[in-house]
Residue frames as qw, qx, qy, qz and C-alpha x, y, z in Angstrom:
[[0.000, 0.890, 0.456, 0.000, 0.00, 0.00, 0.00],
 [0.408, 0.053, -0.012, 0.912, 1.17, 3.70, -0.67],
 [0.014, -0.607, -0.389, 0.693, 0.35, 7.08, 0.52],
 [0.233, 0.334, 0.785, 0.467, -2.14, 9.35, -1.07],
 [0.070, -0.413, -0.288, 0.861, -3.62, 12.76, -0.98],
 [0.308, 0.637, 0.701, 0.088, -7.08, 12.56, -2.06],
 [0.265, 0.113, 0.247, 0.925, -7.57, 16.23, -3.97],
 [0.102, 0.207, 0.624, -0.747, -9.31, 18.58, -2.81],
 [0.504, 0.192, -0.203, -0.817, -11.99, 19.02, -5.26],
 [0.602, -0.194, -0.723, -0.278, -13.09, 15.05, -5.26],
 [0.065, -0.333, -0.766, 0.546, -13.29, 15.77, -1.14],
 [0.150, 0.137, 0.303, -0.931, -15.85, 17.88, -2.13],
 [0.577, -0.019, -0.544, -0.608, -17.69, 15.62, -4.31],
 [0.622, -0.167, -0.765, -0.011, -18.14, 12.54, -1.72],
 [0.201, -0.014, 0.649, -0.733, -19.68, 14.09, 1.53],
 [0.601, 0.010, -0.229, -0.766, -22.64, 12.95, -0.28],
 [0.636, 0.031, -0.767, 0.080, -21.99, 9.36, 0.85],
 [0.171, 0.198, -0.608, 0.749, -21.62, 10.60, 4.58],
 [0.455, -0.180, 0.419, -0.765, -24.50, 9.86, 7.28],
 [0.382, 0.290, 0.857, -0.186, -27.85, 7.52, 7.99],
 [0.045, 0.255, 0.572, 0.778, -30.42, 7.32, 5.55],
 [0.003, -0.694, -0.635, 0.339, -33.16, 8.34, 7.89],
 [0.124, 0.821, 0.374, -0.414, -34.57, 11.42, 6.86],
 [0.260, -0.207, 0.590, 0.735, -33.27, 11.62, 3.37],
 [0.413, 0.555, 0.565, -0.450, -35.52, 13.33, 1.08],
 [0.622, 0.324, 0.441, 0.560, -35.84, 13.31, -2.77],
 [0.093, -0.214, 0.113, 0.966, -34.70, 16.65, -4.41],
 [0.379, 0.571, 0.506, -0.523, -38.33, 18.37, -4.75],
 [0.244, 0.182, 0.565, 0.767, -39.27, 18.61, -8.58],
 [0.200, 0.519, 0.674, -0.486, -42.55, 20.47, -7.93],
 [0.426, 0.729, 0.503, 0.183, -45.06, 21.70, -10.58],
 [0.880, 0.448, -0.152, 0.031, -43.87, 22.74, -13.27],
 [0.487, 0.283, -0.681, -0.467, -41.53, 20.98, -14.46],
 [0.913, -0.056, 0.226, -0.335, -43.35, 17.30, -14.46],
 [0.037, 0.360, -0.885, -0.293, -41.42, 13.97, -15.62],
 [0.853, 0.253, -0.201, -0.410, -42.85, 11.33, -17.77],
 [0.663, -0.123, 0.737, 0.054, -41.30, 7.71, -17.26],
 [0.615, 0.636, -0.311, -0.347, -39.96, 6.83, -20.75],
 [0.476, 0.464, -0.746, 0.038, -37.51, 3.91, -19.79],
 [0.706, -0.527, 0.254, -0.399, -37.70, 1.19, -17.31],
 [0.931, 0.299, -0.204, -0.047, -35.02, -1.58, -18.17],
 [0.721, 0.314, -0.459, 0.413, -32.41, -3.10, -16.88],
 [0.445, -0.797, -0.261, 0.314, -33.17, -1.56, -12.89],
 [0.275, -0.204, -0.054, 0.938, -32.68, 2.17, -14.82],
 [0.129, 0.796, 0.576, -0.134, -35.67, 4.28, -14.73],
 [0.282, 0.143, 0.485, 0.815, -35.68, 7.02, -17.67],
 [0.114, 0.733, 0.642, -0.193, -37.94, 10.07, -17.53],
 [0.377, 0.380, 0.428, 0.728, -38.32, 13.23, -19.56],
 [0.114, 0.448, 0.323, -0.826, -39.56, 16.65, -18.56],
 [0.087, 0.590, 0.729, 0.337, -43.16, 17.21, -19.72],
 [0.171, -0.846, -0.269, 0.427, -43.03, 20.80, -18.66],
 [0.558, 0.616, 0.131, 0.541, -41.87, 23.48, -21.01],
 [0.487, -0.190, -0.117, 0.845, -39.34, 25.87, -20.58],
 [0.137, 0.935, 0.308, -0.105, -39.34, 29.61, -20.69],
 [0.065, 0.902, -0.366, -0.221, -37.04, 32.62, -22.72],
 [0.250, 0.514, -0.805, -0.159, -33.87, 30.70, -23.79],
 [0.178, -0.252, 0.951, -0.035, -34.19, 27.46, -22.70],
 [0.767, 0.256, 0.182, -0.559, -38.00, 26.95, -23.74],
 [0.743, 0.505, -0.160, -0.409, -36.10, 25.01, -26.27],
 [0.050, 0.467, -0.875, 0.122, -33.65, 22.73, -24.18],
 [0.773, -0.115, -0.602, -0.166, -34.14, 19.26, -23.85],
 [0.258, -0.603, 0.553, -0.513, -34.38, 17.80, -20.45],
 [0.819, -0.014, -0.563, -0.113, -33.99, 13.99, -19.28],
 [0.400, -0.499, 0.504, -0.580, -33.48, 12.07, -15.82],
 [0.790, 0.034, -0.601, -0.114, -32.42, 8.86, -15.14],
 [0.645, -0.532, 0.468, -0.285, -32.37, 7.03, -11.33],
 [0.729, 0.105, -0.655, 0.165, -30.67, 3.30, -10.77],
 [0.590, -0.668, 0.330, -0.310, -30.59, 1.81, -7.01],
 [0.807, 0.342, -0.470, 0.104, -27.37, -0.79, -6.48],
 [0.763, -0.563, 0.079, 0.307, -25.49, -2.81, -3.55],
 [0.597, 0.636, -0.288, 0.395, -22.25, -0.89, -3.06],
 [0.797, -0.510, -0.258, 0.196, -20.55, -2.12, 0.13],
 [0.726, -0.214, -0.003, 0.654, -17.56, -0.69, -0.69],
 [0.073, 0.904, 0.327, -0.264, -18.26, 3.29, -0.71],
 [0.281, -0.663, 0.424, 0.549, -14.32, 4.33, -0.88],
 [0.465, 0.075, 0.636, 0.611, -14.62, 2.58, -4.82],
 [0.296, 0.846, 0.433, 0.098, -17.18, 5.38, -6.28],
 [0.086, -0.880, 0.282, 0.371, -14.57, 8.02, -5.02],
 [0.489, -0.305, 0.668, 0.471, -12.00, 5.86, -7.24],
 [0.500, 0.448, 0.591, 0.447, -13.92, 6.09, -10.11],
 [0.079, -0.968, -0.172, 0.167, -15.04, 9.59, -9.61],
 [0.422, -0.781, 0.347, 0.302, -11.41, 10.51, -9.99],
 [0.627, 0.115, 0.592, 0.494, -10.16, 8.52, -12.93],
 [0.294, 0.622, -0.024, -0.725, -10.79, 11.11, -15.34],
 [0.064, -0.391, 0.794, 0.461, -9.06, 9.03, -17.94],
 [0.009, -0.261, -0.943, -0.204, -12.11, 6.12, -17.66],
 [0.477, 0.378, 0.280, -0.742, -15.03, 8.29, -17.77],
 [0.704, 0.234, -0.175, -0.647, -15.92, 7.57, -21.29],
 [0.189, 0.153, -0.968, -0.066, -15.61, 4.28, -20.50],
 [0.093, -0.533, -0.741, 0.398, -19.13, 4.61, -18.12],
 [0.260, 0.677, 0.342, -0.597, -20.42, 8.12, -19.35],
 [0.610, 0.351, 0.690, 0.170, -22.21, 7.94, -22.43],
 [0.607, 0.643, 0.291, 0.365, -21.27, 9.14, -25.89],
 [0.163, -0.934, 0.279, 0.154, -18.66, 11.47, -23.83],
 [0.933, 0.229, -0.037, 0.275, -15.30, 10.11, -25.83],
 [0.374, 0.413, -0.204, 0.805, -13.00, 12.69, -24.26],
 [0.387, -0.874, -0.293, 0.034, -12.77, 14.43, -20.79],
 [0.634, 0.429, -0.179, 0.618, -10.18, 17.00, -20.32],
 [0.552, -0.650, -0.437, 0.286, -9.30, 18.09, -16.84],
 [0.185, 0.760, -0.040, 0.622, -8.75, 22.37, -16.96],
 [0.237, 0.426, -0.245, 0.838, -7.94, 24.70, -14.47],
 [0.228, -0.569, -0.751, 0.245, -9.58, 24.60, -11.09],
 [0.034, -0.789, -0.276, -0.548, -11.56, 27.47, -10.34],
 [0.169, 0.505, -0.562, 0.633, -10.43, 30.05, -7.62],
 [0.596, -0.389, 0.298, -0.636, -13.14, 28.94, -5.23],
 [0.528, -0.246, 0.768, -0.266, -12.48, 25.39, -5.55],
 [0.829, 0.282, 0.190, -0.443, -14.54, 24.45, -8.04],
 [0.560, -0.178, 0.732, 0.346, -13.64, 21.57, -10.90],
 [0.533, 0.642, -0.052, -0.548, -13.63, 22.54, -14.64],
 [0.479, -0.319, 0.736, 0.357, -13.59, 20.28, -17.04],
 [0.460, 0.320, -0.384, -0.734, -14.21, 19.97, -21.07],
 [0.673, 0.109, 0.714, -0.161, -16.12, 16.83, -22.21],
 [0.207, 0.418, -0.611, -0.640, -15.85, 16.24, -25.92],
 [0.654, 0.247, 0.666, -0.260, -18.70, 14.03, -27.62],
 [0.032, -0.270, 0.765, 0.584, -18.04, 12.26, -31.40],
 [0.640, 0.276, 0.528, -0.486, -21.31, 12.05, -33.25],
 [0.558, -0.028, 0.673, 0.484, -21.62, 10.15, -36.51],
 [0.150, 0.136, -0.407, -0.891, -21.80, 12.05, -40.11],
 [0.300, 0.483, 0.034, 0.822, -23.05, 14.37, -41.00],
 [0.500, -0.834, -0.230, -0.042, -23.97, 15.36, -37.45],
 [0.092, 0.730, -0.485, 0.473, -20.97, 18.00, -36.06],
 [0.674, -0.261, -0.628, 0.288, -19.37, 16.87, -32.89],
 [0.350, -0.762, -0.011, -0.545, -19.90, 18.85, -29.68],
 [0.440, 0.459, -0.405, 0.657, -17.97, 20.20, -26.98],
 [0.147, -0.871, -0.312, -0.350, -19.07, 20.96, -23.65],
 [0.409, 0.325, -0.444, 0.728, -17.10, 23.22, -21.04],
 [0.596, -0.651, -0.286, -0.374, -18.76, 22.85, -17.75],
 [0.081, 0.513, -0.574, 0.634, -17.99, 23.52, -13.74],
 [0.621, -0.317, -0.710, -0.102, -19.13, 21.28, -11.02],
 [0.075, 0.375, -0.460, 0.801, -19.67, 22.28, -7.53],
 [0.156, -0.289, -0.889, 0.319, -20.81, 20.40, -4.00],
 [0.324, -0.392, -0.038, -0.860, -24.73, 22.21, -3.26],
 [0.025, -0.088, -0.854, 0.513, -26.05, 21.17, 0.01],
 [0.142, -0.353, -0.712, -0.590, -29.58, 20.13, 0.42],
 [0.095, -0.471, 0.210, -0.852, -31.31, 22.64, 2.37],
 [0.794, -0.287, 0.119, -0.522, -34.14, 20.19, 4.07],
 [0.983, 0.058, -0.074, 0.158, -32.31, 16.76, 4.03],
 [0.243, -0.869, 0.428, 0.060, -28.56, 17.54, 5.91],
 [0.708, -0.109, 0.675, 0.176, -27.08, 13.89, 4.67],
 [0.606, 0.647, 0.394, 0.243, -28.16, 14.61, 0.74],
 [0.107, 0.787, -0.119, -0.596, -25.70, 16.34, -1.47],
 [0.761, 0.537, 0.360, 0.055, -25.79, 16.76, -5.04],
 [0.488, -0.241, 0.411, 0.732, -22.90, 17.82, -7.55],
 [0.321, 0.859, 0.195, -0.349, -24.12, 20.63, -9.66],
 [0.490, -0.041, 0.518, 0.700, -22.87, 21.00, -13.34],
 [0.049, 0.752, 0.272, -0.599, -22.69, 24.36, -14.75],
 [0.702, 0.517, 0.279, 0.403, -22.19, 25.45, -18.34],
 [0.384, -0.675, 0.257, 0.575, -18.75, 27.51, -18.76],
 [0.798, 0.553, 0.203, 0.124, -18.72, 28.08, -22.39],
 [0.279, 0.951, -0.025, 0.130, -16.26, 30.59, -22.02],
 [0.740, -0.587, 0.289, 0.153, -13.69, 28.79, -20.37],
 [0.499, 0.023, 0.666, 0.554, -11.66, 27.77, -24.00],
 [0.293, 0.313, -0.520, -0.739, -11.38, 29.87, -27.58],
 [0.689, 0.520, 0.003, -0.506, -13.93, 28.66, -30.03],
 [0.487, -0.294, 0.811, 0.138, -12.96, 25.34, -31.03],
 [0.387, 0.426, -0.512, -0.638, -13.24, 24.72, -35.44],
 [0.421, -0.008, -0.901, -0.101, -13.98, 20.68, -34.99],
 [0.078, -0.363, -0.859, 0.352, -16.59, 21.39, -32.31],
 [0.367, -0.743, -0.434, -0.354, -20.34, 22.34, -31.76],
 [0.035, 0.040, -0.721, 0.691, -19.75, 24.20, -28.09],
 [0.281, -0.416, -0.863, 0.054, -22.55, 23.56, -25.94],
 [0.095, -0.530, 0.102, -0.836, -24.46, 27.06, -25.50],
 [0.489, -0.551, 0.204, -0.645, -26.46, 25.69, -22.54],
 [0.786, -0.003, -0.617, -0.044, -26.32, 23.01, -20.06],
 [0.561, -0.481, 0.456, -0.496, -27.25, 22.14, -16.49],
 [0.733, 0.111, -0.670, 0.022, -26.70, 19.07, -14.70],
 [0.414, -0.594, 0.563, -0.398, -26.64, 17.32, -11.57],
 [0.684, -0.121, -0.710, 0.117, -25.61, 13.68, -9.95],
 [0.515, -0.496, 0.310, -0.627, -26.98, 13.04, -6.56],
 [0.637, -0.100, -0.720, -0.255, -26.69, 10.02, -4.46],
 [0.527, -0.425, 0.368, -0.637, -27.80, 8.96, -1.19],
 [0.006, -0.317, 0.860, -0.400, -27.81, 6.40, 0.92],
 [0.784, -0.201, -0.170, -0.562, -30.94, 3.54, 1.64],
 [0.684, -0.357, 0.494, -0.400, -29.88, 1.36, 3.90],
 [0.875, 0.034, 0.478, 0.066, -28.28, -2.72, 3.73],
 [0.317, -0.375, 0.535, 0.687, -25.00, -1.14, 1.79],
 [0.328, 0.653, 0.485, 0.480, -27.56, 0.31, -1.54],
 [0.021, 0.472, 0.152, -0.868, -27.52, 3.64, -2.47],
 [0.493, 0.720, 0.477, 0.106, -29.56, 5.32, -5.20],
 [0.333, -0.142, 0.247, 0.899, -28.24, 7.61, -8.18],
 [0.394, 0.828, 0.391, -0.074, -30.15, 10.40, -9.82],
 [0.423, -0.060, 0.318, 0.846, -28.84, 12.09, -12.92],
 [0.194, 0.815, 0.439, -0.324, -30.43, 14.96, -14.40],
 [0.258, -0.166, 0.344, 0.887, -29.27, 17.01, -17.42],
 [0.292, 0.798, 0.373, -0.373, -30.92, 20.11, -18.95],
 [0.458, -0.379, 0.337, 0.730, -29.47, 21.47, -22.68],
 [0.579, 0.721, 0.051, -0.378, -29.50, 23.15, -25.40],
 [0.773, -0.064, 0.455, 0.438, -27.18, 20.94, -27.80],
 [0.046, 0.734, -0.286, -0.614, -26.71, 23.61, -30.15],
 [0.088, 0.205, -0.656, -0.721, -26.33, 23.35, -34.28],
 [0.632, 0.021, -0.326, -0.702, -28.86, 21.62, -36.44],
 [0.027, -0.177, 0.941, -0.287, -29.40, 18.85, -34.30],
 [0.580, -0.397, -0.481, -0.524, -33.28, 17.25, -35.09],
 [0.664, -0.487, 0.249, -0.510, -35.52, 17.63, -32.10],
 [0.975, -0.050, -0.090, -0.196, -36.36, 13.77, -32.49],
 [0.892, 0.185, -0.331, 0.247, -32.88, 12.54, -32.26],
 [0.220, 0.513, -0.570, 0.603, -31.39, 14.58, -29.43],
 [0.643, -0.300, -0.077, -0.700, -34.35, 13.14, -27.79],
 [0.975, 0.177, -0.120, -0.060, -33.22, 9.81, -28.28],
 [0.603, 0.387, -0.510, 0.475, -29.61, 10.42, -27.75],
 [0.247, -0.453, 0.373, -0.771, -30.54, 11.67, -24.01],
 [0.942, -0.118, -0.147, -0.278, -32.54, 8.60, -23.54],
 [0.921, 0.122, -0.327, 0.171, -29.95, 6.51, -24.35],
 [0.292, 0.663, -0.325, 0.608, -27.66, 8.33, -22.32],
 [0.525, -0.438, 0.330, -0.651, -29.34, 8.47, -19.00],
 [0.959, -0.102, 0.066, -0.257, -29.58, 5.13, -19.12],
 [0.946, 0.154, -0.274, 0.076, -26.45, 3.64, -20.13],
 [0.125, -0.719, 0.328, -0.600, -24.94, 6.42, -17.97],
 [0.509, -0.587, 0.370, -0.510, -26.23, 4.92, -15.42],
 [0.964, 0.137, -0.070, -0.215, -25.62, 1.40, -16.18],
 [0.615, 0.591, -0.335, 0.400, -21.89, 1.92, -17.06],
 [0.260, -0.662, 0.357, -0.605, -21.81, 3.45, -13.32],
 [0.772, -0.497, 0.269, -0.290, -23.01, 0.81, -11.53],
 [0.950, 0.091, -0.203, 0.220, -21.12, -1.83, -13.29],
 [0.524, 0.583, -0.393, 0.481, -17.75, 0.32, -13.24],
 [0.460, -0.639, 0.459, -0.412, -18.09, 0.97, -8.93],
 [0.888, -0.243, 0.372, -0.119, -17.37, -3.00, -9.23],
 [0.755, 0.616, -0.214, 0.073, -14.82, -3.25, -10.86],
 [0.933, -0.132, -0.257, 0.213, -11.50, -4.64, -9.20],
 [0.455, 0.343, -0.111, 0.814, -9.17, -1.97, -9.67],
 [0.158, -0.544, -0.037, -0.823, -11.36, -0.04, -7.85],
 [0.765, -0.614, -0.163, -0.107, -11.98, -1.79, -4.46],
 [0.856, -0.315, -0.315, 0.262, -10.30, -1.71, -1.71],
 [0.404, 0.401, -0.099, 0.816, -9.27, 1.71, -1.31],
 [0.466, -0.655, -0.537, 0.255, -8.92, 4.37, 1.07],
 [0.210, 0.606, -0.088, 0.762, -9.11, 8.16, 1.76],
 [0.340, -0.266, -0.667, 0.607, -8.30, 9.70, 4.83],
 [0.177, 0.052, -0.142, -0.973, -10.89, 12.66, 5.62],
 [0.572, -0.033, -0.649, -0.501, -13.45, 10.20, 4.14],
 [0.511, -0.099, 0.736, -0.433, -16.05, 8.94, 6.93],
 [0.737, 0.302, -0.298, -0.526, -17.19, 6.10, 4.41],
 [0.803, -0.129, 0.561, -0.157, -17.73, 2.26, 4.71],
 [0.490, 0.747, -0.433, -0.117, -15.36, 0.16, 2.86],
 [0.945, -0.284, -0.111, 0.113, -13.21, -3.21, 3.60],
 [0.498, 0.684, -0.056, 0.530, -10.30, -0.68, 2.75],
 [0.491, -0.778, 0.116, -0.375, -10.88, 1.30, 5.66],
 [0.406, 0.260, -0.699, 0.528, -7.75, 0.60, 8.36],
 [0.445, -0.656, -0.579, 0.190, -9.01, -0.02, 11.81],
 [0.293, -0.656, -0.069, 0.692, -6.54, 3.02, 12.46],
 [0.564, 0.759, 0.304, -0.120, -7.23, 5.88, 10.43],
 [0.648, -0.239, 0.401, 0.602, -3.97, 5.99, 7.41],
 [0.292, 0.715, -0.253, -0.583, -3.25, 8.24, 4.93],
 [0.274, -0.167, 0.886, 0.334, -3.04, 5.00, 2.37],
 [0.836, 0.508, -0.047, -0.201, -4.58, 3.48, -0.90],
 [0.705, 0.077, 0.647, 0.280, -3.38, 0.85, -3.47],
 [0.188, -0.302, 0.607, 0.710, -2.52, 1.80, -6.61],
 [0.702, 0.429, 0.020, -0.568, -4.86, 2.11, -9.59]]
């Protein structure tokens, strides 16, 4: 085993793991917007906003996908969370992630690059994440993704992404499961047909979330440990070490 100094911007992504699930409440979607259930397969549930937008965004797509999975070992989600390298290996049709400049307050900025097939452009997006705490539910927090278009020049081989919200949330339910919710709001920019960014958001949310659960089981990824990190894990030292294993 070798020391390891977890960075500070993934400690800020995994207090969300931290507490009981008693009094954990879902993030409140109240009227408008509504979701519609559009997927149910493979234990990932797939739903669409049936509310319409207003001013700019009237014309962004919005989708939401949930998955609930045993994950005894808590300390391997930070490990994936961190790879940067194997994202698109688990987030869909992202084929590039490029890790920028943190932001002065802490935040994480990074570019995601997505390869769509001719004669559809490929598209870029440049977005900032940051920990938001859930005002009624002290145990629930959710990673907020912001759109930063302006972070990088105007890139000739990419669509940039003019709009785009986002969040992952997960929480805790008790007998080592937890539940994910994803959520993404955009405007994919160029000439993208309604019908097929429709479809590509589907498929997303879903294998998104698939790719996730498989990849938190993956070998390379157990059996680690961050200090800092009150999280359940066979990793965990009885005494608390600054250690981890190697990727």
């Amino acid at each position: 085993m070798r020391k390891s100094v977890l960075p500070l911007p993934m400690v800020l992504l995994l207090p969300l793991l931290v507490g009981s699930a008693g009094g954990v409440a879902p993030v409140s979607d109240g009227p408008p917007p509504l979701w519609s259930l559009i997927s149910d397969r493979q234990q990932v549930r797939v739903f669409r906003q049936s509310g319409t937008g207003h001013g700019d965004d009237r014309h962004d797509f919005a989708i939401r996908g949930t998955t609930r999975f045993a994950l005894r070992d808590e300390y391997a989600l930070v490990a994936v969370l961190r790879d940067y390298a194997a994202y698109p290996q688990w987030l869909h049709f992202v084929t590039e992630v490029d890790e920028l400049a943190p932001g002065a307050d802490g935040s994480r900025r990074l570019r995601f690059a997505t390869r769509l097939p001719w004669p559809l452009r490929d598209r870029e997006a440049l977005l900032e994440s940051r920990l938001v705490r859930n005002a009624t539910a002290a145990d629930q927090v959710t990673v907020a993704l912001s759109n930063r278009p302006g972070l990088l020049p105007p890139d000739p081989d990419y669509v940039r992404v003019p709009r785009l919200h986002g969040s992952l949330a997960f929480r805790r339910l008790g007998d080592d499961r937890v539940e994910v919710d994803y959520r993404l709001r955009l405007d994919p920019g160029g000439d993208l047909p309604a019908w097929l960014a429709r479809l590509l958001l589907r498929d997303a949310a879903h294998f998104t979330l698939r790719r996730l659960r498989a990849a938190v089981r993956q070998p390379r990824y157990q059996g680690h440990y961050y200090s800092g990190l009150e999280l359940r894990g066979p990793g965990r030292p009885a005494r608390a070490e600054n250690v981890t294993k190697p990727q």
